[in-house]
C-alpha positions, 0 to 999 in steps of 0.5 A, spaced: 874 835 141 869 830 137 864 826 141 864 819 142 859 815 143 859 809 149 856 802 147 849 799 148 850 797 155 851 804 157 846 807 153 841 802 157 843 804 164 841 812 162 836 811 160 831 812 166 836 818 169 835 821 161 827 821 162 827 824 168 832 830 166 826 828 160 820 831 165 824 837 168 826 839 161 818 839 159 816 844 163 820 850 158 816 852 153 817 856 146 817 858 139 816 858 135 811 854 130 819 853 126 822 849 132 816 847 135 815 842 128 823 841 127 824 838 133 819 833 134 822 827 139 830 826 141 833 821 144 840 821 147 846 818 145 851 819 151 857 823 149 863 828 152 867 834 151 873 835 155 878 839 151 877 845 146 877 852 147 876 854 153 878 847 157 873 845 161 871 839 166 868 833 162 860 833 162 856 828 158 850 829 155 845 827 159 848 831 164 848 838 160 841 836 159 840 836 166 844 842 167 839 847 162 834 843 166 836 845 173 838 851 170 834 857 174 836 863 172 831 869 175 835 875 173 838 876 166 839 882 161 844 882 155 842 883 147 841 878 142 842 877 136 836 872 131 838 871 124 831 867 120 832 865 113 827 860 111 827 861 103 821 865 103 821 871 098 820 878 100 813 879 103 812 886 103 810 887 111 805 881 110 809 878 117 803 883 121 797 881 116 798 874 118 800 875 125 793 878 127 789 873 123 787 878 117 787 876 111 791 882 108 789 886 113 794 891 116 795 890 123 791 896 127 785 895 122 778 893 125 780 896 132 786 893 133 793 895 133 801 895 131 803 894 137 799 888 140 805 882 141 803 877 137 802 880 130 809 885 130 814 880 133 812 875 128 817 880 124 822 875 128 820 870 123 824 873 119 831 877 116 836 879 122 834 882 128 838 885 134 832 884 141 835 887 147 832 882 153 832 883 161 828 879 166 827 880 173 823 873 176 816 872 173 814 878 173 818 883 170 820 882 164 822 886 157 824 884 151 825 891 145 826 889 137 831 895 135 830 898 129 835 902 126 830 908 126 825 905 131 824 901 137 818 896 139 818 894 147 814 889 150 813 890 158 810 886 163 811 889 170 806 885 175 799 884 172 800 888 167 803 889 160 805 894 156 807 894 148 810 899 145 811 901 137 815 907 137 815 908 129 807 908 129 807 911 137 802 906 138 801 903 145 797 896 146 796 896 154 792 889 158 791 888 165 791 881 169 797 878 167 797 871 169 804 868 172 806 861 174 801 856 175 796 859 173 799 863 166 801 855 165 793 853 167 790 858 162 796 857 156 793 849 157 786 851 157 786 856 150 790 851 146 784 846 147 780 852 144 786 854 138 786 861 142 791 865 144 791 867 152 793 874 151 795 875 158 803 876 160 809 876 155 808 872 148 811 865 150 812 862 143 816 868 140 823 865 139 826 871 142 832 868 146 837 862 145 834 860 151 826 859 148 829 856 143 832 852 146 827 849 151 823 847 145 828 842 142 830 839 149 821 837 150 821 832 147 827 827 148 826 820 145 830 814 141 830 818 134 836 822 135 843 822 137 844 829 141 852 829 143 856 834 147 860 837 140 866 840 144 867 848 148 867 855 145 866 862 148 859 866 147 859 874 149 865 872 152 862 866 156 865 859 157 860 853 155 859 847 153 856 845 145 850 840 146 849 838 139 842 835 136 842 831 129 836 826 126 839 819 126 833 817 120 833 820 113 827 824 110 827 830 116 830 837 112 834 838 119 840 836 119 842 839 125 841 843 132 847 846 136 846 850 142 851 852 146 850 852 154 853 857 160 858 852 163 856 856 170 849 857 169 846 852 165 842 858 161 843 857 153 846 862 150 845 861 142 842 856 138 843 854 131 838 850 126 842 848 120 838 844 115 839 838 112 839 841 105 845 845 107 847 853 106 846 858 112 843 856 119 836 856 118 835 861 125 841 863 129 840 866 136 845 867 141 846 873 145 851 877 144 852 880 150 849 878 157 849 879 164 847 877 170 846 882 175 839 885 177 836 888 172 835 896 174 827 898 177 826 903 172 827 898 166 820 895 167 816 902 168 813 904 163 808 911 161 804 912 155 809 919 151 804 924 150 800 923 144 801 916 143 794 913 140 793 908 146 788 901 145 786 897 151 787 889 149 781 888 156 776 891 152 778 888 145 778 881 149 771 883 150 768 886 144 772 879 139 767 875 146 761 879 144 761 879 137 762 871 137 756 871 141 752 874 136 755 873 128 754 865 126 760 861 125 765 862 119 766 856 114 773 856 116 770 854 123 766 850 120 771 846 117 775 846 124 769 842 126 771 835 121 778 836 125 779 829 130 779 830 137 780 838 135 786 838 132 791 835 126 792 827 125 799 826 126 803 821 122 810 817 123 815 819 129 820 823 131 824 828 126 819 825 120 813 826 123 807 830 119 801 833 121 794 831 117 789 837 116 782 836 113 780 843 110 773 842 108 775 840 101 778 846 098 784 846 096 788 853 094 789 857 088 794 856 084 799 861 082 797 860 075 789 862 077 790 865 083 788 872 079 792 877 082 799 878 079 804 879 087 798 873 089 801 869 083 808 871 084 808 869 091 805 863 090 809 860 085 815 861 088 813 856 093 809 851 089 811 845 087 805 841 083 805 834 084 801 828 083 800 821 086 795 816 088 792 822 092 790 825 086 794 832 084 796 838 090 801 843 091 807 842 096 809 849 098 816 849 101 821 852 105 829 850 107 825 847 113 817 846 114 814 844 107 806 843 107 802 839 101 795 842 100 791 836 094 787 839 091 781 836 095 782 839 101 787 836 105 794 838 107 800 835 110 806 839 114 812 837 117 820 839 117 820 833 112 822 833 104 817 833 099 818 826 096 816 824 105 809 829 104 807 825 098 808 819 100 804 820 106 799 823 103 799 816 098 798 812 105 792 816 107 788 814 101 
């Protein structure tokens, strides 16, 4: 059935219940650099589904929010399917190269290796994926990319963590997996540093509909009207459908749909379509879930014989040393002329957009980049554009756009060129 919306009155006595669903919501986190950018701050319009397929009882959404909130699922195993399409062209394993940090290194170079998380599964960024998930409490849980020819697996069993590429029969192994509290302490503690903590599964991979999910939910406020969008049936689940759009112009979002386990509250598939129109930008839903306890045997793990094994600890170690001793890169430099540390924001909501200062260097045009697959890549995402900043390039995709002028700052948001362009004209 087609959401309705109460009148003022009503909206103002949720309010207070709305921020409190609000708090218990925040403490999911997720992905996703994408999402993490689209879904900026939401508020509730008040809404309810009660008839459709399946028929279920009516529910507002105000109360579907507090239901994900409340929702603790401990014990999980299913297949998902993740479907990523953000415009960019073909970039020919590059995925991994900026996964790891390297400038056109491959994953595994310098000591490393092709199966550390947080380069591989930025392969999820893009294409069509299916990932088989099972979580058994905090302190087990897996999550495998499956291949047609091979399979990639993160394990974390207790205080360890295991990863595995079966394509290059590599193992990356690290020890002291925080949980609770102090995974939460020591995320905080890294993000002020701009540093990964290394420690348990990766948590900004976009694995699950429920990661997702949670990102779009922490930041509930007045620029977005979220409704309840009728019923439907996923891995033959009932659930409700929580439907979040901008009420303002400007954002390239047009739309966020996340469908709720009617039982569990858990989100069971998640979908971003822009507002340019076409194909969800990212599409996750589980396809088949379960909810018994997963088996033991799921989260043991044992290096097969021959694999090459790295040990993340002592490369923790070695990276520490080695910023001990070489002076700091130009990039760190220009880190230094960042604000409080970090980007400056500009505007709210759906439209707002980060500011970065990059040192007053711009970056290579395609037409002088120099190198033929350099010019390619960059032209098919640039656009040049002017204005009383002066001259830059907007690079754009279906849903982030970023403009770099050509003096060294850069502008990123889930908005429209013309919104980067003038955001960059206020600054002057």
């Amino acid at each position: 059935m087609a959401p309705y919306e109460t009148d003022d009155s009503a909206k103002a006595d949720e309010a207070e219940d709305v921020r409190a669903g609000r708090r218990k919501a925040a403490r999911y986190v997720v992905p996703v650099t994408v999402v993490g950018v689209a879904a900026a701050t939401i508020g509730l319009v008040p809404a309810f589904a009660g008839s459709g397929d399946p028929d279920l009882p009516k529910i507002s959404a105000q109360e579907l929010i507090e239901k994900i909130a409340a929702s603790d699922v401990q014990q999980v195993s299913g297949t998902v399917k993740i479907s990523t399409d953000l415009g960019l062209p073909d970039l020919g394993g590059l995925e991994s190269s900026l996964g790891s940090g390297g400038a056109g290194k491959p994953s595994g170079s310098d000591g490393g290796s092709t199966a550390e998380p947080s380069s591989k599964l930025m392969e999820l960024a893009s294409g069509t994926h299916t990932v088989r998930v099972a979580a058994d409490g905090p302190d087990k849980q897996k999550l495998s990319l499956l291949d047609k020819a091979s399979e990639y697996s993160v394990i974390r069993n207790g205080d360890e963590v295991w990863a595995y590429d079966s394509k290059s029969n590599e193992v990356f192994h690290t020890t002291g997996a925080a949980d609770g509290k102090e995974r939460k302490h020591d995320e905080e503690k890294d993000q002020k540093k701009g540093q990964e903590s290394g420690k348990g599964l990766p948590e900004d991979a976009p694995a699950t509909p429920q990661k997702l999910a949670e990102e779009a939910l922490k930041a509930v406020n007045d620029t977005t009207s979220v409704t309840v969008d009728g019923t439907a049936q996923v891995a033959g689940r009932d659930a409700y459908k929580l439907l979040i759009k901008p009420k303002e112009s400007g954002s390239t979002v047009g739309a966020v749909s996340i469908a709720v386990d009617a039982k569990t509250g858990l989100p069971l598939k998640f979908t971003l379509t822009p507002a340019s129109g076409g194909a969800a930008v990212v599409d996750a839903g589980f396809t088949q879930v379960d909810f018994a306890k997963p088996s033991a045997s799921t989260f043991d793990f044992t290096p097969p014989k021959g694999a090459k094994v790295t040990e993340g600890d002592k490369l923790k170690d070695q990276g520490k040393h080695a910023k001990q001793e070489k002076p700091a890169r130009s990039g760190e430099d220009r880190g230094k002329g960042l604000e409080g540390g970090g980007p400056k924001t500009i505007g709210e909501g759906w439209s707002t957009i980060a500011e970065f200062d990059m040192g007053g260097k711009g970056v290579p045009s395609g037409d002088n980049a120099g190198n033929g697959a350099v010019d390619g890549f960059l032209n098919s995402l640039g656009d040049k554009v002017s204005g009383k900043f002066g001259s830059g390039t907007v690079f754009k995709t279906r849903l982030i756009n970023v403009l770099i002028t050509d003096d060294g700052k850069a502008y990123a948001g889930a908005v429209t060129k013309d919104a980067l362009v003038k955001a960059a004209n206020a600054a002057k």
